[in-house]
Backbone as XML, in Angstrom:
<?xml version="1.0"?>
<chain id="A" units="angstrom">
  <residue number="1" name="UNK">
    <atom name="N" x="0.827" y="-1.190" z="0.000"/>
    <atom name="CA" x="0.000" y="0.000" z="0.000"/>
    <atom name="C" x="0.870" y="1.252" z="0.000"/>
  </residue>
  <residue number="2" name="UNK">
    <atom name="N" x="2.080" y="0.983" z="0.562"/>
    <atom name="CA" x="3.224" y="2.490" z="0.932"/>
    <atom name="C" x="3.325" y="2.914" z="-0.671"/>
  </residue>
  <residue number="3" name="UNK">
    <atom name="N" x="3.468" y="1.623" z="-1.441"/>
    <atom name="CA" x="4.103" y="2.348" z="-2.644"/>
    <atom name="C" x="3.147" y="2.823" z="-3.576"/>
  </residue>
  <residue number="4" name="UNK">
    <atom name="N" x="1.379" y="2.703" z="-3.655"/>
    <atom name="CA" x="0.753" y="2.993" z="-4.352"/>
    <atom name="C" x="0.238" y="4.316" z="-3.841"/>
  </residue>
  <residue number="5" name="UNK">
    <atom name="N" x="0.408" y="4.227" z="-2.469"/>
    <atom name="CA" x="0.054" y="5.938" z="-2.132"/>
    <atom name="C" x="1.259" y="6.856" z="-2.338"/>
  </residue>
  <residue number="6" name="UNK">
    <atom name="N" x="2.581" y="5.982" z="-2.434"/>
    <atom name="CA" x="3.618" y="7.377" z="-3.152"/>
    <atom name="C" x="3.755" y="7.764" z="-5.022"/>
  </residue>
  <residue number="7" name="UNK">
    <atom name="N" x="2.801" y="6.695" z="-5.296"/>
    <atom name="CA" x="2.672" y="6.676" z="-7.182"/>
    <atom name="C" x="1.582" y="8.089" z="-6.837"/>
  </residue>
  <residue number="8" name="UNK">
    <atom name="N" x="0.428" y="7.691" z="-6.061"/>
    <atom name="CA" x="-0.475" y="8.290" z="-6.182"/>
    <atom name="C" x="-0.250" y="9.882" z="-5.901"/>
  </residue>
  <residue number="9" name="UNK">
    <atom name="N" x="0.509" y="9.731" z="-4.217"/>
    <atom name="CA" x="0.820" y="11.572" z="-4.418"/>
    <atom name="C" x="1.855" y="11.943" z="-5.668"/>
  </residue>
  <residue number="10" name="UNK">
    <atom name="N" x="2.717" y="10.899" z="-6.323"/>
    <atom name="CA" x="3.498" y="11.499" z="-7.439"/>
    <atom name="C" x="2.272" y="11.802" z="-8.660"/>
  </residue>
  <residue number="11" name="UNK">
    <atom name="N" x="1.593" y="11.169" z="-8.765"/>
    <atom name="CA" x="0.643" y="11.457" z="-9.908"/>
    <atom name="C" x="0.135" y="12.836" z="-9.399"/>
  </residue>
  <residue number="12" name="UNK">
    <atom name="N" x="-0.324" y="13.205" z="-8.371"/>
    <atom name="CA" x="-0.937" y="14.952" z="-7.829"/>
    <atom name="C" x="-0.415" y="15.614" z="-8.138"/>
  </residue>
  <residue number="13" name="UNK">
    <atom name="N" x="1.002" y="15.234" z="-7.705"/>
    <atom name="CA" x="1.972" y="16.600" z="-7.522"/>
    <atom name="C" x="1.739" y="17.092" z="-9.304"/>
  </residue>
  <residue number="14" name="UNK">
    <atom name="N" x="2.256" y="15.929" z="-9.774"/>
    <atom name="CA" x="3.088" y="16.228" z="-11.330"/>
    <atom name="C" x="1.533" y="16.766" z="-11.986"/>
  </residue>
  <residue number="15" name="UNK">
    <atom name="N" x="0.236" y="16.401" z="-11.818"/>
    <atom name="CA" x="-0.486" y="16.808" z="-12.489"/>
    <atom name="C" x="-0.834" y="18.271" z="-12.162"/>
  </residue>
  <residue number="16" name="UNK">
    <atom name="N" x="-0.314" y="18.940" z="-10.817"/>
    <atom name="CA" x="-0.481" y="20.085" z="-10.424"/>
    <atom name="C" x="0.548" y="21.053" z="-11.242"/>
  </residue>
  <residue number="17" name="UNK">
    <atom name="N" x="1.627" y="20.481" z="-11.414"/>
    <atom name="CA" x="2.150" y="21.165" z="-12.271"/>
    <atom name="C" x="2.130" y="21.154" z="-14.088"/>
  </residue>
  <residue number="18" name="UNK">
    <atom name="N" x="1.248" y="20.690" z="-14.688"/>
    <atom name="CA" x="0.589" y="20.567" z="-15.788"/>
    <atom name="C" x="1.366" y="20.105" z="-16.850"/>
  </residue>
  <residue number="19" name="UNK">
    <atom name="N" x="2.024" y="18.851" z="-15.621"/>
    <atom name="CA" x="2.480" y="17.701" z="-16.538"/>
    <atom name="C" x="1.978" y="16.750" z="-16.623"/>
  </residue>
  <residue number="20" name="UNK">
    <atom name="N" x="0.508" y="16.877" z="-17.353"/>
    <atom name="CA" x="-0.796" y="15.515" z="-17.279"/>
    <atom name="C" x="0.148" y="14.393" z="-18.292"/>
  </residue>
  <residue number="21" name="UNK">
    <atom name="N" x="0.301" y="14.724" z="-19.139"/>
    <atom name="CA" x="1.368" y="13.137" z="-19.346"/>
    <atom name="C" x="1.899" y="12.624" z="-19.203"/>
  </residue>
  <residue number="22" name="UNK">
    <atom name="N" x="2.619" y="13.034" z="-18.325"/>
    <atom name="CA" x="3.608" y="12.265" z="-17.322"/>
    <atom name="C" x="2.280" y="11.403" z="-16.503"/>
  </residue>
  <residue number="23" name="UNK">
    <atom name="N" x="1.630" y="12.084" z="-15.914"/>
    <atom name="CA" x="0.589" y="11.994" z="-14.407"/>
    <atom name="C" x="0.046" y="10.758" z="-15.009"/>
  </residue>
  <residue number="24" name="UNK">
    <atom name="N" x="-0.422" y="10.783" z="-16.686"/>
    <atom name="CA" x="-1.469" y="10.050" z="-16.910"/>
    <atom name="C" x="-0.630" y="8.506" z="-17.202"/>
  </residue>
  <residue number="25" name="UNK">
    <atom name="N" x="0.707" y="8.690" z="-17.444"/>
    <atom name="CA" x="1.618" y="7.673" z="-17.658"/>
    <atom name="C" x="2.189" y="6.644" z="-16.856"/>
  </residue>
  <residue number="26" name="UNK">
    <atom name="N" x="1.681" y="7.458" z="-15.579"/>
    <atom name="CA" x="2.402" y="7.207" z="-14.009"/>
    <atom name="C" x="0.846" y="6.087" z="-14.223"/>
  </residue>
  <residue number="27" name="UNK">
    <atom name="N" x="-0.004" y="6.756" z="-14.014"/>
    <atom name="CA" x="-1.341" y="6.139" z="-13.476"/>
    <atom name="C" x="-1.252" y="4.864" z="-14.127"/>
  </residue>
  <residue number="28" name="UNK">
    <atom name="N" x="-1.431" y="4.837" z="-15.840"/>
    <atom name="CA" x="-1.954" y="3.812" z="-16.325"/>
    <atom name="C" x="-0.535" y="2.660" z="-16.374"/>
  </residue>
  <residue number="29" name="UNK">
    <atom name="N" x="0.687" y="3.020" z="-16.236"/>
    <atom name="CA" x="1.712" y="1.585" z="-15.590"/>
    <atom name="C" x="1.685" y="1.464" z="-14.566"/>
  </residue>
  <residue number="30" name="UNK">
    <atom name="N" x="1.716" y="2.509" z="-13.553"/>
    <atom name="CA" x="1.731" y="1.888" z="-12.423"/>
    <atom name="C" x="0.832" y="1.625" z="-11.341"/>
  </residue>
  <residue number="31" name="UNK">
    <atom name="N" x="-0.158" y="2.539" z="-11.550"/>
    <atom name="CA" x="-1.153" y="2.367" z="-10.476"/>
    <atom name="C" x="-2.178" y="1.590" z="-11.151"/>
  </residue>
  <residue number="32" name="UNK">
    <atom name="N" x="-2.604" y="1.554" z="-12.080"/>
    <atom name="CA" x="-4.009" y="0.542" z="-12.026"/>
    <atom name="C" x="-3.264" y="-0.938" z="-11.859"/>
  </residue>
  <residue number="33" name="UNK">
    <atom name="N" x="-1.703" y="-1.481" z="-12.294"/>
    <atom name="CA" x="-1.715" y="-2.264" z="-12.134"/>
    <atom name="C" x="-1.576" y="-2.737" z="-10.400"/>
  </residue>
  <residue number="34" name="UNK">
    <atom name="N" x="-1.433" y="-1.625" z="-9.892"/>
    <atom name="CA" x="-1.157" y="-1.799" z="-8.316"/>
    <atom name="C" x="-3.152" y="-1.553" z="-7.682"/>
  </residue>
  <residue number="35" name="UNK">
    <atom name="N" x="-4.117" y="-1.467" z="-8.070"/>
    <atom name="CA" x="-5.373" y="-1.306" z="-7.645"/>
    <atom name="C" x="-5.607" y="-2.648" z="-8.066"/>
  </residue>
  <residue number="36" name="UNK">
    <atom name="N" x="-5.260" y="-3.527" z="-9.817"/>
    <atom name="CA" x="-5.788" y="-4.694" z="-9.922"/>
    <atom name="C" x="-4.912" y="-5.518" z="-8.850"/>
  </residue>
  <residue number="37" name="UNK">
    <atom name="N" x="-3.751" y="-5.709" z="-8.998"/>
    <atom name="CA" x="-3.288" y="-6.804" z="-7.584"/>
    <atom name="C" x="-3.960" y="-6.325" z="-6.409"/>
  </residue>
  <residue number="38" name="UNK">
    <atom name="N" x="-4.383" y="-5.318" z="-6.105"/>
    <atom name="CA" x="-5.283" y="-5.131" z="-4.525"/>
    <atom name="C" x="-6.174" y="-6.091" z="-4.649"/>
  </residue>
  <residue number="39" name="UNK">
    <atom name="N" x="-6.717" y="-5.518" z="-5.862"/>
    <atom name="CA" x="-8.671" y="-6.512" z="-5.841"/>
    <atom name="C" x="-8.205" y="-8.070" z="-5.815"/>
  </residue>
  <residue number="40" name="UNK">
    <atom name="N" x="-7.305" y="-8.236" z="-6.605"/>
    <atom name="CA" x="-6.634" y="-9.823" z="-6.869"/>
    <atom name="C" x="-6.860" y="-10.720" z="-5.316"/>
  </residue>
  <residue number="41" name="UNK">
    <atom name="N" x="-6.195" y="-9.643" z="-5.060"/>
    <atom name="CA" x="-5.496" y="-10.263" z="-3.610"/>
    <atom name="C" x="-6.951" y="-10.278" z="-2.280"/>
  </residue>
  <residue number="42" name="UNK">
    <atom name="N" x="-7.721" y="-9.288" z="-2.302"/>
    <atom name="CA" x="-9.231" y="-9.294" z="-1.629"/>
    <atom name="C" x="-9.629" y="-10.227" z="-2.033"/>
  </residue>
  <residue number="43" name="UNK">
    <atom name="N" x="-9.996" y="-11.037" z="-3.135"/>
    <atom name="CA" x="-10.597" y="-11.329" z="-3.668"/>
    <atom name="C" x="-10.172" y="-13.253" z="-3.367"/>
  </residue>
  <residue number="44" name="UNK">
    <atom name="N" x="-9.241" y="-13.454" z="-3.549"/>
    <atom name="CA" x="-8.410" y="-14.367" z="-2.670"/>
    <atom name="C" x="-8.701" y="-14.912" z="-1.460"/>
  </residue>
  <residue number="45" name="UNK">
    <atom name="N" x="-8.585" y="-13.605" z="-0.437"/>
    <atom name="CA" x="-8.650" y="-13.507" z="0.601"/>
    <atom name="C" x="-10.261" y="-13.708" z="1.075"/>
  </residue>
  <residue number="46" name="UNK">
    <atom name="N" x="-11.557" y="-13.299" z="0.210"/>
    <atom name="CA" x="-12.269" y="-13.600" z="0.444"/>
    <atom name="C" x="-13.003" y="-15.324" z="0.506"/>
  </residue>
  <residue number="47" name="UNK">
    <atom name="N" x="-12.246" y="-16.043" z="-0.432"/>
    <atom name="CA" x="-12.343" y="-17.071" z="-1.252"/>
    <atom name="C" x="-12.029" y="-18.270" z="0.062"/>
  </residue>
  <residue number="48" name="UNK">
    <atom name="N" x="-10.906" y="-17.480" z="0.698"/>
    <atom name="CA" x="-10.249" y="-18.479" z="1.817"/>
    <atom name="C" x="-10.823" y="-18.739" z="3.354"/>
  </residue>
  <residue number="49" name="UNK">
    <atom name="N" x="-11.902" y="-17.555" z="3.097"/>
    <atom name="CA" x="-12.463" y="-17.148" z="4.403"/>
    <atom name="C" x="-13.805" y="-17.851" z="4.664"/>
  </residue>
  <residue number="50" name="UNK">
    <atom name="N" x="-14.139" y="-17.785" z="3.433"/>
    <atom name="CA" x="-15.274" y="-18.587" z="3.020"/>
    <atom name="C" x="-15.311" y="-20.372" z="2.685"/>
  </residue>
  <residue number="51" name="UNK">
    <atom name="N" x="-14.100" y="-21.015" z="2.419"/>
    <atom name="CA" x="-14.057" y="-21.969" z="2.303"/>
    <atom name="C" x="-13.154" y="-22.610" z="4.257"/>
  </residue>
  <residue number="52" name="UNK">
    <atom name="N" x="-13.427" y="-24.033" z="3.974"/>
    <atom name="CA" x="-12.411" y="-24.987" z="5.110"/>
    <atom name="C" x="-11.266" y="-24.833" z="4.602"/>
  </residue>
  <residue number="53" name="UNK">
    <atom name="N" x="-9.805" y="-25.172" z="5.602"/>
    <atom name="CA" x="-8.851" y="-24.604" z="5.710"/>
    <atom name="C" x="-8.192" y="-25.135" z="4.220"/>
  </residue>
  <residue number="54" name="UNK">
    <atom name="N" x="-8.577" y="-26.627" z="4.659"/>
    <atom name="CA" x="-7.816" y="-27.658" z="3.502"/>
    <atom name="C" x="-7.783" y="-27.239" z="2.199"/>
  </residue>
  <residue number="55" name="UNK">
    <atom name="N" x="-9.574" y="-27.184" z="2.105"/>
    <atom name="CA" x="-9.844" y="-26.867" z="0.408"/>
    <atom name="C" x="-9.761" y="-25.346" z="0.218"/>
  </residue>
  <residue number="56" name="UNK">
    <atom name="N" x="-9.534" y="-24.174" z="1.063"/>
    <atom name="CA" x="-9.073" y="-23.328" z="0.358"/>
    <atom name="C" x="-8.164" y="-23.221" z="0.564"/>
  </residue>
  <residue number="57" name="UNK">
    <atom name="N" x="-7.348" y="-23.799" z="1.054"/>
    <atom name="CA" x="-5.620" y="-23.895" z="0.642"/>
    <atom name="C" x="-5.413" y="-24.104" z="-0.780"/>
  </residue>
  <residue number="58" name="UNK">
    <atom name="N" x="-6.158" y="-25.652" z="-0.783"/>
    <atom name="CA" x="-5.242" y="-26.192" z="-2.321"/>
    <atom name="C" x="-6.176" y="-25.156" z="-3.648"/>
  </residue>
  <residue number="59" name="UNK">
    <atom name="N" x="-7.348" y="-24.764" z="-3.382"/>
    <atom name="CA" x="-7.932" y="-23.745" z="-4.605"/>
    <atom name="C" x="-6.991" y="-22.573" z="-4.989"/>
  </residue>
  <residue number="60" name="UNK">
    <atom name="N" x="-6.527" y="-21.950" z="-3.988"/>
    <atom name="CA" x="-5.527" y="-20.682" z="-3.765"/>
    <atom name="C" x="-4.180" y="-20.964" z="-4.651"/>
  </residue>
  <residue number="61" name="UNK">
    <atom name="N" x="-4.113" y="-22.422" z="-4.188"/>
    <atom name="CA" x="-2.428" y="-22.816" z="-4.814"/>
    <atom name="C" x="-2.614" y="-23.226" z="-6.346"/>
  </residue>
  <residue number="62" name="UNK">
    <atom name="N" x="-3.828" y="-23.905" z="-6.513"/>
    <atom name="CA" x="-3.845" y="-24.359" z="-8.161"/>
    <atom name="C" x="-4.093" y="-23.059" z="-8.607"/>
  </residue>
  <residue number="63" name="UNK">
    <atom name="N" x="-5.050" y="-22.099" z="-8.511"/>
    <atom name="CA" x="-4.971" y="-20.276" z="-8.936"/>
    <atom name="C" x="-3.753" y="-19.754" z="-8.986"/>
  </residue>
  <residue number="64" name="UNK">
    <atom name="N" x="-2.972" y="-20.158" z="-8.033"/>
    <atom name="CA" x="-1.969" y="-19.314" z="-8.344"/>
    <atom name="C" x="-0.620" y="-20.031" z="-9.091"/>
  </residue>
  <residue number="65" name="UNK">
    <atom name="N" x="-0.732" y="-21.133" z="-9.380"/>
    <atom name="CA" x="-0.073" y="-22.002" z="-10.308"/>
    <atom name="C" x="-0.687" y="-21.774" z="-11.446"/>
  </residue>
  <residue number="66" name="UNK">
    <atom name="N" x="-1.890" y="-21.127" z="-11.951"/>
    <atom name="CA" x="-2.200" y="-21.400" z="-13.234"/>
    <atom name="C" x="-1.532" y="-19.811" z="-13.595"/>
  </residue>
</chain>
C-alpha cells in the first residue's frame, strides 16, 4: 500500500504542475496495475475465508499455479 500511495501523491503533484502526461503515464503503468493486484489479492482472501482450511488452501495454490 506504501508504494501505491507514493505513485499516487506522485501522480498529484506532477499533475499540479501541468504535466498531465507524465501523471497520466504514471497512473496507467503503475497504479491501475497496483489497484488490480489489490482486488486480486481481496478477492483471494475472500475465497479463503469462506471456504475450510484444507480446500481453500489447495484452490488458492492451483490459482496461483495457473
Amino acid at each position: 500500500m506504501k508504494r501505491s500511495h507514493l505513485l499516487l501523491s506522485a501522480v498529484q503533484l506532477l499533475g499540479d504542475k501541468f504535466l498531465q502526461w507524465m501523471a497520466d503515464f504514471l497512473e496507467q503503468e503503475f497504479l491501475a496495475e497496483q489497484v488490480r493486484s489489490i482486488d486480486q489479492l481481496q478477492r483471494l482472501i475472500t475465497q479463503l475465508q469462506n471456504m475450510e482450511t484444507g480446500l481453500g488452501e489447495f484452490l488458492l495454490d492451483q490459482q496461483l499455479r495457473a
